[in-house]
C-alpha positions as CSV (number, residue, x, y, z in Angstrom):
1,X,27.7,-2.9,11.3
2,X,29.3,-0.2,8.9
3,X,28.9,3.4,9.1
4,X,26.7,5.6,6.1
5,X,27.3,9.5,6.1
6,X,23.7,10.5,6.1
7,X,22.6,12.7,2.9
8,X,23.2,16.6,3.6
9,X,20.4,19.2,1.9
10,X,22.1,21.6,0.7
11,X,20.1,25.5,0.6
12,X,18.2,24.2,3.7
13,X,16.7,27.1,5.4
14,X,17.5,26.8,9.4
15,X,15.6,30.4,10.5
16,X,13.4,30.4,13.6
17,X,9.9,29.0,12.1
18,X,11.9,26.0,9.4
19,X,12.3,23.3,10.7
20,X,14.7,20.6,8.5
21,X,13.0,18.0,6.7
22,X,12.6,15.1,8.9
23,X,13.8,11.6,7.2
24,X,13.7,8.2,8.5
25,X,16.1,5.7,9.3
26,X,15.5,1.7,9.2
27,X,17.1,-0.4,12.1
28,X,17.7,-4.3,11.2
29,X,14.7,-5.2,13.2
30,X,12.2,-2.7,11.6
31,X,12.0,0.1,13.9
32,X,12.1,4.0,12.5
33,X,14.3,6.3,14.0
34,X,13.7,10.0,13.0
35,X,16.4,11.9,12.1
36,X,16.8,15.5,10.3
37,X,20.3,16.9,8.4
38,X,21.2,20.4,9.1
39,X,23.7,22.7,8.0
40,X,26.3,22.0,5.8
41,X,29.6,22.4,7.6
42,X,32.9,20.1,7.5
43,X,32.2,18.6,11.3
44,X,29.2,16.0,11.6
45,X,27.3,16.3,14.8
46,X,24.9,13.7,15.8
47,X,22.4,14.7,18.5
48,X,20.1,12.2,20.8
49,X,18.1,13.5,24.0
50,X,17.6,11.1,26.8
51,X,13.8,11.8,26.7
52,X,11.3,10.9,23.2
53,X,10.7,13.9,21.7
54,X,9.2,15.2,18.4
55,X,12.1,16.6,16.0
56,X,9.9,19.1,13.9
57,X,8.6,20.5,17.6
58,X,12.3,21.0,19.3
59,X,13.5,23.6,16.3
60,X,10.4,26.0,17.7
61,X,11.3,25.9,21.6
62,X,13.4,28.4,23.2
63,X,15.8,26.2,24.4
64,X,16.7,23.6,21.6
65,X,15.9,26.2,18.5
66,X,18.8,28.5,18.9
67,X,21.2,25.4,20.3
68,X,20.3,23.7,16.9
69,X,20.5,26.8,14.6
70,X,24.0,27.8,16.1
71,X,25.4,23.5,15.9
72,X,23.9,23.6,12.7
73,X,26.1,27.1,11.7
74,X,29.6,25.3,11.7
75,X,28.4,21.3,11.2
């Protein structure tokens, strides 16, 4: 299976209270997999918790908000 870069938005807005736009990914046997693009830095960072979660809902808690914000400063 090849790698795709996934589409950066550029201008997005990543205060506390904006959450990234989520988009959806397509796996060879149909399933959706979430996934949202954030910041616009020269170092990709992909991010996976070991729990299901909702990805619009983490950017508002106090724990994965400002980790996300600051990854999202330099990736």
């Amino acid at each position: 299976m090849g790698t795709h870069p996934l589409p950066r938005l550029a201008g997005q807005d990543h205060t506390p209270g904006v959450v990234p736009e989520t988009l959806y990914a397509k796996t060879p046997d149909g399933v959706y997999i979430a996934y949202q693009v954030a910041g616009e830095g020269p170092v990709d960072v992909a991010w996976q918790t070991a729990f299901g979660g909702n990805v619009d809902v983490m950017w508002d808690t106090p724990v994965f908000g400002p980790l996300f914000r600051e990854i999202a400063s330099f990736a």
